[in-house]
ChimeraX commands (.cxc) that place a marker at each C-alpha (Angstrom):
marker #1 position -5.97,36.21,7.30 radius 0.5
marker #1 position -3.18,33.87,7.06 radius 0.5
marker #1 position -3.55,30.19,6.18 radius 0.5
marker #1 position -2.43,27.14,8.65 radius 0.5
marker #1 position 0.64,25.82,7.83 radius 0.5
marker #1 position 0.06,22.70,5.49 radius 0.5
marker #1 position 0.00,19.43,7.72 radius 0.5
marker #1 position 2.83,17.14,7.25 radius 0.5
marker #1 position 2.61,13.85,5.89 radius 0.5
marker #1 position 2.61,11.39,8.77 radius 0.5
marker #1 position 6.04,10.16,10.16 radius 0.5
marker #1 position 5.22,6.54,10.83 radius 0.5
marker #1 position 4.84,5.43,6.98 radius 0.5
marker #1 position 1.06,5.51,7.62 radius 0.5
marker #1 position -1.60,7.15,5.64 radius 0.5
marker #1 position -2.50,10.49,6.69 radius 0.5
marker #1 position -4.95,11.23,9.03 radius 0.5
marker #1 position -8.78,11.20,8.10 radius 0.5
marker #1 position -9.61,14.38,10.37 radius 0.5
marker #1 position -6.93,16.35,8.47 radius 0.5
marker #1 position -7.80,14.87,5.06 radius 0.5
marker #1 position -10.97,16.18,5.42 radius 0.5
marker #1 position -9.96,19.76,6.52 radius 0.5
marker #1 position -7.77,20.08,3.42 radius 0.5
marker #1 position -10.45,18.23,1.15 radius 0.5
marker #1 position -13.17,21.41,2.53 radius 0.5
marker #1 position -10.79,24.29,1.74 radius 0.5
marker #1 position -9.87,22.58,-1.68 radius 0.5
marker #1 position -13.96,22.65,-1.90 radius 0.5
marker #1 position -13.76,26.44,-1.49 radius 0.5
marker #1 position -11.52,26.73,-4.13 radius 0.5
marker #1 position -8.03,27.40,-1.81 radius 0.5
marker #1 position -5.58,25.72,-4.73 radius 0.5
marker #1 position -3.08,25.07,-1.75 radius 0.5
marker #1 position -4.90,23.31,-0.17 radius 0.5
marker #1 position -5.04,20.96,-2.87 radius 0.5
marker #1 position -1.05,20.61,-3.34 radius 0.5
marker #1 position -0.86,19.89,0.46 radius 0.5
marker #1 position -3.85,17.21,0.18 radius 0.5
marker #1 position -1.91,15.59,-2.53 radius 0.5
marker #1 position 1.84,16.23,-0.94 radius 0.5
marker #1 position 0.09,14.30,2.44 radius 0.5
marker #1 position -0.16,11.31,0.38 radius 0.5
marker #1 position 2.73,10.86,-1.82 radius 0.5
marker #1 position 4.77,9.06,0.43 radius 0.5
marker #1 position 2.07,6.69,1.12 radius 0.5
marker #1 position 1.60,6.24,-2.76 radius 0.5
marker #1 position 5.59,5.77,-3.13 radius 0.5
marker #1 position 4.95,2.80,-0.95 radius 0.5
marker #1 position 2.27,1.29,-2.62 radius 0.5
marker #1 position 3.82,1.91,-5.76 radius 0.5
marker #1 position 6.58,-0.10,-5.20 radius 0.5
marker #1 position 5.01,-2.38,-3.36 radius 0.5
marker #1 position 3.14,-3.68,-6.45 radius 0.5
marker #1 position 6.01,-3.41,-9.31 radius 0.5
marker #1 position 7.72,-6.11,-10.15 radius 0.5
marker #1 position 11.09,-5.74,-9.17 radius 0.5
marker #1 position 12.45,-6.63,-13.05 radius 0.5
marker #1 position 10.12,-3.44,-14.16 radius 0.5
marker #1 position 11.00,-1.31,-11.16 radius 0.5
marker #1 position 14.34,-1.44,-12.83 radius 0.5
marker #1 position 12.97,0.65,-15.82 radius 0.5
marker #1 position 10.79,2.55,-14.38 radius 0.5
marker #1 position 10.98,4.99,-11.70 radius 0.5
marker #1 position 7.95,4.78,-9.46 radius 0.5
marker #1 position 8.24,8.22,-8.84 radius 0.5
marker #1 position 7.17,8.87,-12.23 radius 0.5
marker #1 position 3.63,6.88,-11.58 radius 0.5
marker #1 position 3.64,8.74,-8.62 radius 0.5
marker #1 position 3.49,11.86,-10.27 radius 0.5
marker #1 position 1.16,10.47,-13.25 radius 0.5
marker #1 position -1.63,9.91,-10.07 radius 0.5
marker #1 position -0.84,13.21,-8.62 radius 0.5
marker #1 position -1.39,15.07,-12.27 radius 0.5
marker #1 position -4.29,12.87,-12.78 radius 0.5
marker #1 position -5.82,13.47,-9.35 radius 0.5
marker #1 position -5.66,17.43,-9.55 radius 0.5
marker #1 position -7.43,17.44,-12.78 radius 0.5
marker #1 position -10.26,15.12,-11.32 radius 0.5
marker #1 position -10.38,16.25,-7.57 radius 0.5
marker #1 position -13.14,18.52,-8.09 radius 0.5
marker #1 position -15.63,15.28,-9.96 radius 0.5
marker #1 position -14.12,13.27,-6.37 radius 0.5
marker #1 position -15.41,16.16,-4.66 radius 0.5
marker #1 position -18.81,16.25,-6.04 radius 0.5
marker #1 position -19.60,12.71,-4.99 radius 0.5
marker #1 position -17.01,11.27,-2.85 radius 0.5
marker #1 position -17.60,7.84,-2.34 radius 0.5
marker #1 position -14.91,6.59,-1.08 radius 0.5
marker #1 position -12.45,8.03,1.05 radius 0.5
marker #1 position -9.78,10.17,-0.75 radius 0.5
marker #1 position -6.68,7.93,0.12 radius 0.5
marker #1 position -8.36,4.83,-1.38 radius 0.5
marker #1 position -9.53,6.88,-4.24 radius 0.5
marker #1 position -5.90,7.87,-4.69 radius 0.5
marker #1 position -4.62,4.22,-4.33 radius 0.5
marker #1 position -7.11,3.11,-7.04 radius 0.5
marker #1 position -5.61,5.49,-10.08 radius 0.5
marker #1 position -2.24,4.03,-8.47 radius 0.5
marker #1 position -2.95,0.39,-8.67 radius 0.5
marker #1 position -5.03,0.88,-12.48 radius 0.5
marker #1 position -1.41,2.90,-13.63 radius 0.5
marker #1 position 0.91,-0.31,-12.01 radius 0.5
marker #1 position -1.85,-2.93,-13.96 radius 0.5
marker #1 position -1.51,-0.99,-16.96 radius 0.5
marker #1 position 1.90,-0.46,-16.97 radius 0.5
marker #1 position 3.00,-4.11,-16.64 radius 0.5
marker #1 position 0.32,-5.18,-19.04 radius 0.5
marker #1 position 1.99,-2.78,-21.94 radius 0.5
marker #1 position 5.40,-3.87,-20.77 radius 0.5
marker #1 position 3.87,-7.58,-21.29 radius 0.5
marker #1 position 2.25,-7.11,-24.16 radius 0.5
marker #1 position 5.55,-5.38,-25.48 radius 0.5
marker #1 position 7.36,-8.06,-25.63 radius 0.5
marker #1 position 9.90,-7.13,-22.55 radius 0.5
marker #1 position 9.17,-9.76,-20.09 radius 0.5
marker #1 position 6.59,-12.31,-19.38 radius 0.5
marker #1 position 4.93,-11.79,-16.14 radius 0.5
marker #1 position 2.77,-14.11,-14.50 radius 0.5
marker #1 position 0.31,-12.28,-12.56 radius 0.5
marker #1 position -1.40,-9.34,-13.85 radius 0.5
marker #1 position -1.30,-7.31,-9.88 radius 0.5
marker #1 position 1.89,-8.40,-8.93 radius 0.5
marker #1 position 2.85,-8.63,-5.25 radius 0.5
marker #1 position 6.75,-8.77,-5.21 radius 0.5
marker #1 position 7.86,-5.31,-3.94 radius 0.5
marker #1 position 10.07,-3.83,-6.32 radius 0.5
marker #1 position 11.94,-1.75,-3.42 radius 0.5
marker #1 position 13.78,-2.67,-0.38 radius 0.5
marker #1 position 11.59,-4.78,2.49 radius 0.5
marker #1 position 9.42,-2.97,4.30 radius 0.5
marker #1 position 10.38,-3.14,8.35 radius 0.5
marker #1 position 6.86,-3.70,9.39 radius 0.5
marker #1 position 6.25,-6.82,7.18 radius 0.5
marker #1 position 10.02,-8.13,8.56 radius 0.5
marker #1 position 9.08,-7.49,11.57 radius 0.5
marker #1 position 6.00,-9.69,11.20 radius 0.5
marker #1 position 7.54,-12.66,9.86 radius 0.5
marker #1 position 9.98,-12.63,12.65 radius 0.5
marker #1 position 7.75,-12.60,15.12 radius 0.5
marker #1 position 5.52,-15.23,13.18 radius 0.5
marker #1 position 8.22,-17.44,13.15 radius 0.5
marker #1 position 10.36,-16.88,16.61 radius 0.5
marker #1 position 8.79,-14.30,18.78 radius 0.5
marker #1 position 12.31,-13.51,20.43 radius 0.5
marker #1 position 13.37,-13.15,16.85 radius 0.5
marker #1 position 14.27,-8.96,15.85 radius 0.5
marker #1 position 15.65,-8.25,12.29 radius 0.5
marker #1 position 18.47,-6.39,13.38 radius 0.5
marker #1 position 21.18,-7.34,10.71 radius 0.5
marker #1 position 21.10,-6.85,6.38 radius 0.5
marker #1 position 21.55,-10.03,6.07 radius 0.5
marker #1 position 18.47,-10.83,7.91 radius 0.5
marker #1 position 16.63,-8.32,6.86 radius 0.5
marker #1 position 16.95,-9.77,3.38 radius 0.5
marker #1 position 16.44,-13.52,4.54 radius 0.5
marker #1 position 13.33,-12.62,6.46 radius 0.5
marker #1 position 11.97,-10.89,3.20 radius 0.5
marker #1 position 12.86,-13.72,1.60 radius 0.5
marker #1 position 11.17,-16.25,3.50 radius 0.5
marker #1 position 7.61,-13.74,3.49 radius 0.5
marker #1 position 7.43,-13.33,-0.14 radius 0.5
marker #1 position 8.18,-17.34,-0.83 radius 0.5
marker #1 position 5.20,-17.50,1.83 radius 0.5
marker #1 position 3.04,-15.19,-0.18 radius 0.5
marker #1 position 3.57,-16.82,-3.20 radius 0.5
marker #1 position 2.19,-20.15,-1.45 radius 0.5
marker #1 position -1.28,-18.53,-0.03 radius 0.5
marker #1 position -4.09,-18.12,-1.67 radius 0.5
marker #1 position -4.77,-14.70,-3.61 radius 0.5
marker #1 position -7.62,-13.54,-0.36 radius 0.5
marker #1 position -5.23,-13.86,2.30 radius 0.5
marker #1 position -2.06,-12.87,0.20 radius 0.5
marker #1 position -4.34,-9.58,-0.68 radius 0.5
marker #1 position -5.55,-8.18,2.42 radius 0.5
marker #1 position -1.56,-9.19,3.94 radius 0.5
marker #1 position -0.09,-7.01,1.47 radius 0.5
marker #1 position -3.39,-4.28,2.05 radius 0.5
marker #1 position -2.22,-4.20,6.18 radius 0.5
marker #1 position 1.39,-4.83,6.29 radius 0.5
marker #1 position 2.86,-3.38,2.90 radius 0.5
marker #1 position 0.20,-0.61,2.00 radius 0.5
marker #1 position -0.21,-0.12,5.56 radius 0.5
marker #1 position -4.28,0.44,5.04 radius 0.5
marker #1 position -6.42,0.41,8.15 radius 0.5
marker #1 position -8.61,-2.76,8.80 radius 0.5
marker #1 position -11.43,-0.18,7.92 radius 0.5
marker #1 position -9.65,0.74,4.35 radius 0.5
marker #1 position -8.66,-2.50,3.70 radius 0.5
marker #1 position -13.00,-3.38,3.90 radius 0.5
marker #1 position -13.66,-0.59,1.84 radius 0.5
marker #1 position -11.22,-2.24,-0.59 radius 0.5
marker #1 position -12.09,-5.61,-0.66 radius 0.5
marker #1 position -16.10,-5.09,-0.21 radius 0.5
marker #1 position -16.50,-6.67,3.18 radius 0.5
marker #1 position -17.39,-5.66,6.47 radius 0.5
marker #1 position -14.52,-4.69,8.82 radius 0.5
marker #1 position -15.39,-7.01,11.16 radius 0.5
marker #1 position -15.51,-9.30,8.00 radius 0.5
marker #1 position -11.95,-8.23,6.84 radius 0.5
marker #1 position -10.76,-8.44,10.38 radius 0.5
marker #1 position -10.99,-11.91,9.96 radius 0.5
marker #1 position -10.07,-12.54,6.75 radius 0.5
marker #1 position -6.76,-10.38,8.37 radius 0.5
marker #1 position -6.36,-12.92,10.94 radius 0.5
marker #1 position -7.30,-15.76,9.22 radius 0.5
marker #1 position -4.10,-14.99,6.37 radius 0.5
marker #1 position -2.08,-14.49,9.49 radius 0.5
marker #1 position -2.63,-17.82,10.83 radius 0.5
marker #1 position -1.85,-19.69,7.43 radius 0.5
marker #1 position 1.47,-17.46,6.81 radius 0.5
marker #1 position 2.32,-18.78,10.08 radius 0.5
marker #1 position 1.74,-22.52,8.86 radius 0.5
marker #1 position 3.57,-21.66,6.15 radius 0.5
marker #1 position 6.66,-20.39,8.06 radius 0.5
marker #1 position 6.58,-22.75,10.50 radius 0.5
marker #1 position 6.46,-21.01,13.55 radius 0.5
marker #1 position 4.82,-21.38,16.62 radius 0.5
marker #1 position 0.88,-21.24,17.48 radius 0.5
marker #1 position 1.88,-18.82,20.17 radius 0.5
marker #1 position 3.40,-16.07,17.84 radius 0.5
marker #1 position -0.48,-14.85,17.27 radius 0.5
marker #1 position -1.60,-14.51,20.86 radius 0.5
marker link #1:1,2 radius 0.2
marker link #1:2,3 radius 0.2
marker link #1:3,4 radius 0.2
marker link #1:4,5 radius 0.2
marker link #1:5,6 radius 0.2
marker link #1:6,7 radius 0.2
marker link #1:7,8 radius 0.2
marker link #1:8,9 radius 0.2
marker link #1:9,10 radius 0.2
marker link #1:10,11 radius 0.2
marker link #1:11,12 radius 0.2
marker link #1:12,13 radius 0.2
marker link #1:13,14 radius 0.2
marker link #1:14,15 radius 0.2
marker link #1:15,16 radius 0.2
marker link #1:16,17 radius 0.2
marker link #1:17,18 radius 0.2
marker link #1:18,19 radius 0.2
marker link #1:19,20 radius 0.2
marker link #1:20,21 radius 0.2
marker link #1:21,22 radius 0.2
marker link #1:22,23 radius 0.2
marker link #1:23,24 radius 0.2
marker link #1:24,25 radius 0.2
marker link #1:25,26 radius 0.2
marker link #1:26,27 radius 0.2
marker link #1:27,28 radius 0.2
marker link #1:28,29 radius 0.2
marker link #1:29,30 radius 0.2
marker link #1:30,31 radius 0.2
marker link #1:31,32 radius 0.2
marker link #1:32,33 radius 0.2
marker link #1:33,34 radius 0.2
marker link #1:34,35 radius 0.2
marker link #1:35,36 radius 0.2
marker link #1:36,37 radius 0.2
marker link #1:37,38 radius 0.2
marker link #1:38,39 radius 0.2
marker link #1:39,40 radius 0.2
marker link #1:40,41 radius 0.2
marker link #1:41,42 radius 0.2
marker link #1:42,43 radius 0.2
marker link #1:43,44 radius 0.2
marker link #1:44,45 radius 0.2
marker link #1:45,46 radius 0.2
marker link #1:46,47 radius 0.2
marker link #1:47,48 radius 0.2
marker link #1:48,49 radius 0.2
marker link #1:49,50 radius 0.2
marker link #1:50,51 radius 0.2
marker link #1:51,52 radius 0.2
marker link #1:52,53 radius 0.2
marker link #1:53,54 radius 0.2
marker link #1:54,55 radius 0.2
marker link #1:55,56 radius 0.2
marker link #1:56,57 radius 0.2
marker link #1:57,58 radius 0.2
marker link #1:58,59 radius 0.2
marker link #1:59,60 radius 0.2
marker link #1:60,61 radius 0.2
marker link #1:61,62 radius 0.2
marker link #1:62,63 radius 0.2
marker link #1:63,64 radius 0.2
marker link #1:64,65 radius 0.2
marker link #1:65,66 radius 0.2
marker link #1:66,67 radius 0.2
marker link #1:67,68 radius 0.2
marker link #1:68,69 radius 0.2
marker link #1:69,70 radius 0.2
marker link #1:70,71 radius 0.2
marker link #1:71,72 radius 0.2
marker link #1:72,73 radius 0.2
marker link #1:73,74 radius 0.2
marker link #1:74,75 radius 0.2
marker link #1:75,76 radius 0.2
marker link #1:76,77 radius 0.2
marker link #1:77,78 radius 0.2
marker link #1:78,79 radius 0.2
marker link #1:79,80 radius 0.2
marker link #1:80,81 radius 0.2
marker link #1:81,82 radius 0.2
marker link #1:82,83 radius 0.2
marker link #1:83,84 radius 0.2
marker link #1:84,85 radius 0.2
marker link #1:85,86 radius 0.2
marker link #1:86,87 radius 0.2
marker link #1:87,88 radius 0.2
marker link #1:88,89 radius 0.2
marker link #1:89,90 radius 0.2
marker link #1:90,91 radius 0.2
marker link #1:91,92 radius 0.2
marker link #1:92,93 radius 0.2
marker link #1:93,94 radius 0.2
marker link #1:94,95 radius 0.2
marker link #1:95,96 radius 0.2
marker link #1:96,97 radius 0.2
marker link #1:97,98 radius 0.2
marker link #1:98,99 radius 0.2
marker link #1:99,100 radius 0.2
marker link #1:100,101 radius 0.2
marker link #1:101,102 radius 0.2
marker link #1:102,103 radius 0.2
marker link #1:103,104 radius 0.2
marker link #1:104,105 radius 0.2
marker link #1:105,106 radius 0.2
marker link #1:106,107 radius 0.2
marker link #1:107,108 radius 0.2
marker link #1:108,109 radius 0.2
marker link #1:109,110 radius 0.2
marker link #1:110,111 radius 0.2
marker link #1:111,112 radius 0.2
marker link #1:112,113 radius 0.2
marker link #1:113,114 radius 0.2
marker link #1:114,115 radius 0.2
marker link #1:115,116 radius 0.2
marker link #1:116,117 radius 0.2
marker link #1:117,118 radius 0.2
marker link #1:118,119 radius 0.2
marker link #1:119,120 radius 0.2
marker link #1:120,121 radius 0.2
marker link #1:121,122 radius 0.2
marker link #1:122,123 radius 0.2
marker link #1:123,124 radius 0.2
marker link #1:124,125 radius 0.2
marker link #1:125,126 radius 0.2
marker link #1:126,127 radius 0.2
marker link #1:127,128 radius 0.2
marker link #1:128,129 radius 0.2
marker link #1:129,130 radius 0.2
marker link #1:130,131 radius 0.2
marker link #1:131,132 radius 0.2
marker link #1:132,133 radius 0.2
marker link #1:133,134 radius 0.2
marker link #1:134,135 radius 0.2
marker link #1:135,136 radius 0.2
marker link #1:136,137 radius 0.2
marker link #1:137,138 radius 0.2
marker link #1:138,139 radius 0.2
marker link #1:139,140 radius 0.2
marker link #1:140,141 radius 0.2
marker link #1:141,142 radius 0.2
marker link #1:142,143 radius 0.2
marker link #1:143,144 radius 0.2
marker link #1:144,145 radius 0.2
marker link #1:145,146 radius 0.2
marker link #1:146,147 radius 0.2
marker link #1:147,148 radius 0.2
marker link #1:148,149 radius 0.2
marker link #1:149,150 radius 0.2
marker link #1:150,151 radius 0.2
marker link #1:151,152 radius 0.2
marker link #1:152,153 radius 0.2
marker link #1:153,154 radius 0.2
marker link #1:154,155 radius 0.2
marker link #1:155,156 radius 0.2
marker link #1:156,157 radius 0.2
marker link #1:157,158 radius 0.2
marker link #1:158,159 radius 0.2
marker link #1:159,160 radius 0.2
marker link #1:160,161 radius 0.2
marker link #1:161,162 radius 0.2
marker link #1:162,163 radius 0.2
marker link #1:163,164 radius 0.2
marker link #1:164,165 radius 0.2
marker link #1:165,166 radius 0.2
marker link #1:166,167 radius 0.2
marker link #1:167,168 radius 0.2
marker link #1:168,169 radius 0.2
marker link #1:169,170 radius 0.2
marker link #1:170,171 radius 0.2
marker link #1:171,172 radius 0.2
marker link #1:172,173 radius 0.2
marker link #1:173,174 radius 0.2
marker link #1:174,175 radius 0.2
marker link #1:175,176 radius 0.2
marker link #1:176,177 radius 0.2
marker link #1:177,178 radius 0.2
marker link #1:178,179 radius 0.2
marker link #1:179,180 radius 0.2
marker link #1:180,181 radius 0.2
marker link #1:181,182 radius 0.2
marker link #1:182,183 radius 0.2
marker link #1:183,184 radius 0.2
marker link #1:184,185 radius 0.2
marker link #1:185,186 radius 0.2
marker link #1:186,187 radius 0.2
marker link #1:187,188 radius 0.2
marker link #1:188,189 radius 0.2
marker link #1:189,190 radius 0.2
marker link #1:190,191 radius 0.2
marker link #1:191,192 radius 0.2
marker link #1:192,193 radius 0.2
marker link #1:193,194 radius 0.2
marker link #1:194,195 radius 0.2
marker link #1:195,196 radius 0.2
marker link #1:196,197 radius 0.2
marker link #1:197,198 radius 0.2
marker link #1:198,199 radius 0.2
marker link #1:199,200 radius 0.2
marker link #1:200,201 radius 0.2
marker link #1:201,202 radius 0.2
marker link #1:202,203 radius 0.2
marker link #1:203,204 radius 0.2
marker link #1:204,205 radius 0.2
marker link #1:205,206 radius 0.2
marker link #1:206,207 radius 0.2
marker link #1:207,208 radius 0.2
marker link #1:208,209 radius 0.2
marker link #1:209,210 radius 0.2
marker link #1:210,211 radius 0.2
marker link #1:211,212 radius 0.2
marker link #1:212,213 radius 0.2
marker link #1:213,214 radius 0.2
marker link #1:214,215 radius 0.2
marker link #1:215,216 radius 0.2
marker link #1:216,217 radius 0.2
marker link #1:217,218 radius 0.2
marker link #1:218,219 radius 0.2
marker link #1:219,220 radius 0.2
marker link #1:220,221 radius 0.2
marker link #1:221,222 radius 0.2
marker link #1:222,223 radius 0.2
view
């Protein structure tokens, strides 16, 4: 009997989709080895983004994410079967945490190397270009009429969001990043950070409201 075709990682720079997650993670239970390279093909896009999301943009310039990227994926096959013993967490966040322990660990050898000083150990500067979702944001934070339809924009908008970030405390600079960089669901983002969703929901719009202080724009940009 021939196998579905593999499901395509989603379009709108999303993670994939739970439902089909878990129809890939039960044949790579039964022991179907492509279903395990289209489980982790679903979600290297999504790890790209968080990948770059979290080098600094100095080390981004020696190394290629894409290599990390792969690291995770080798790392992931050899281990999927222990994640599907006792999955306790869902697979995309269990993904994102080898990512985020290889981005620590590679700025803290690149620190400890002698190659450049960083300040924070997680850094939150994406190393890429902006991401349209976060420009987006800030636009509307700051003007809703506002659109960031030119470069030069583009770049000021980003700008003006990661000065913003760098001014707000590590919570609500977190779960910003977690929603509007990583794109994670309010539901990943409280498996994540140990709260409850409605919990993180909160803390979501609470960070919202300060980066809008911070910005200066208007109290209507939120409602």
């Amino acid at each position: 009997m021939a196998e579905p075709p593999a499901n395509p990682a989603p379009a709108g720079g999303g993670w994939p989709d739970h439902t089909q997650t878990g129809e890939l993670l039960a044949r790579a239970r039964d022991g179907r080895s492509e279903a395990v390279n289209d489980l982790l093909e679903r979600h290297r896009a999504a790890l790209r983004r968080m990948v770059d999301a979290r080098m600094d943009q100095k080390l981004a310039r020696r190394i290629d994410a894409s290599d990390i990227v792969q690291d995770v994926m080798l790392e992931a096959s050899q281990r999927l079967q222990d994640y599907l013993k006792d999955p306790r967490i869902p697979f995309g966040l269990w993904l994102r945490q080898m990512a985020q322990d290889r981005v620590i660990d590679m700025h803290r050898r690149h620190r400890l190397a002698g190659r450049r000083s960083l300040d924070r150990e997680q850094p939150l500067a994406p190393g890429g270009q902006g991401d349209q979702s976060s420009l987006e944001l800030v636009a509307q934070l700051m003007d809703p009429e506002l659109t960031p339809a030119t470069h030069a924009l583009r770049e000021e908008l980003r700008e003006q969001f990661l000065t913003a970030l760098d001014q707000m405390d590590e919570p609500d600079r977190e779960i910003l990043f977690m929603r509007h960089f990583e794109h994670l669901s309010n539901s990943e983002a409280a498996n994540v950070l140990g709260l409850s969703e409605p919990a993180a929901g909160m803390r979501h719009l609470r960070a919202l409201r300060r980066l809008r202080q911070v910005l200066g724009g208007p109290d209507s940009a939120l409602q």
